[in-house]
C-alpha positions in Angstrom: 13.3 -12.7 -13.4 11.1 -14.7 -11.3 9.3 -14.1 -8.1 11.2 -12.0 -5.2 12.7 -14.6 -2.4 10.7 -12.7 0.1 7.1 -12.4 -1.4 6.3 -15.2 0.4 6.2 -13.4 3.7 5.6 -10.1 2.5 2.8 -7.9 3.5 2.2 -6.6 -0.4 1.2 -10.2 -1.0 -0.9 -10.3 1.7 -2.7 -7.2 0.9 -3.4 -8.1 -3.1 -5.0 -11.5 -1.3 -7.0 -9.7 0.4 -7.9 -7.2 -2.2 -6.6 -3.8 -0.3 -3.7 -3.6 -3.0 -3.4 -3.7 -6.4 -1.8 -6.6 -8.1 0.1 -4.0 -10.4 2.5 -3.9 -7.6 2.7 -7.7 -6.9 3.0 -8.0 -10.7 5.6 -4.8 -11.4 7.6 -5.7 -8.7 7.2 -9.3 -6.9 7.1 -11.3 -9.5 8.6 -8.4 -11.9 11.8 -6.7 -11.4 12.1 -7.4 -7.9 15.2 -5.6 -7.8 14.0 -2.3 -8.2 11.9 -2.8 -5.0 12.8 -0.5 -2.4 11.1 -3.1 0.4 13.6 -5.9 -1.1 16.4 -3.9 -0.9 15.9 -2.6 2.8 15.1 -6.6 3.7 18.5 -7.2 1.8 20.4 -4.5 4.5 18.4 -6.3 7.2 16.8 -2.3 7.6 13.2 -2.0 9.2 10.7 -0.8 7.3 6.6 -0.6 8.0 4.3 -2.8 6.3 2.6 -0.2 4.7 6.0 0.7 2.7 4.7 0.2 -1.2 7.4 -1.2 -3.5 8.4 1.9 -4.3 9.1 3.4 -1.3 6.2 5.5 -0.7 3.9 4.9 2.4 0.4 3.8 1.8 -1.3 5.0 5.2 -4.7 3.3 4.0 -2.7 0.0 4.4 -1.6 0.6 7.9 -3.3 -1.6 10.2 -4.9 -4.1 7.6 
């Protein structure tokens, strides 16, 4: 599919950098089926959502903050 139009700017690429995240999720979803990502789709309704939102929707609180 290619990589997700907004992993340039988003924080799940910026955590995998820094290695607080796993780059399952970058892989799975950013530069998998992006589609699927609940943080693309909420960017796509122009919805706010926290930078500790993982792909999937759940909320990493380890990531707040970082």
């Amino acid at each position: 599919m290619g990589e997700c139009k907004w992993f340039p700017a988003c924080p799940m690429k910026r955590y995998t950098e820094r290695g607080v995240l796993s780059g399952r999720w970058t892989e799975e979803y950013c530069r998998g089926d992006w589609r699927r990502c609940v943080r693309y789709q909420a960017e796509e309704r122009g919805e706010d959502h926290p930078d500790w939102m993982l792909p999937d929707g759940s909320l990493d609180l380890g990531l707040k903050g970082r």
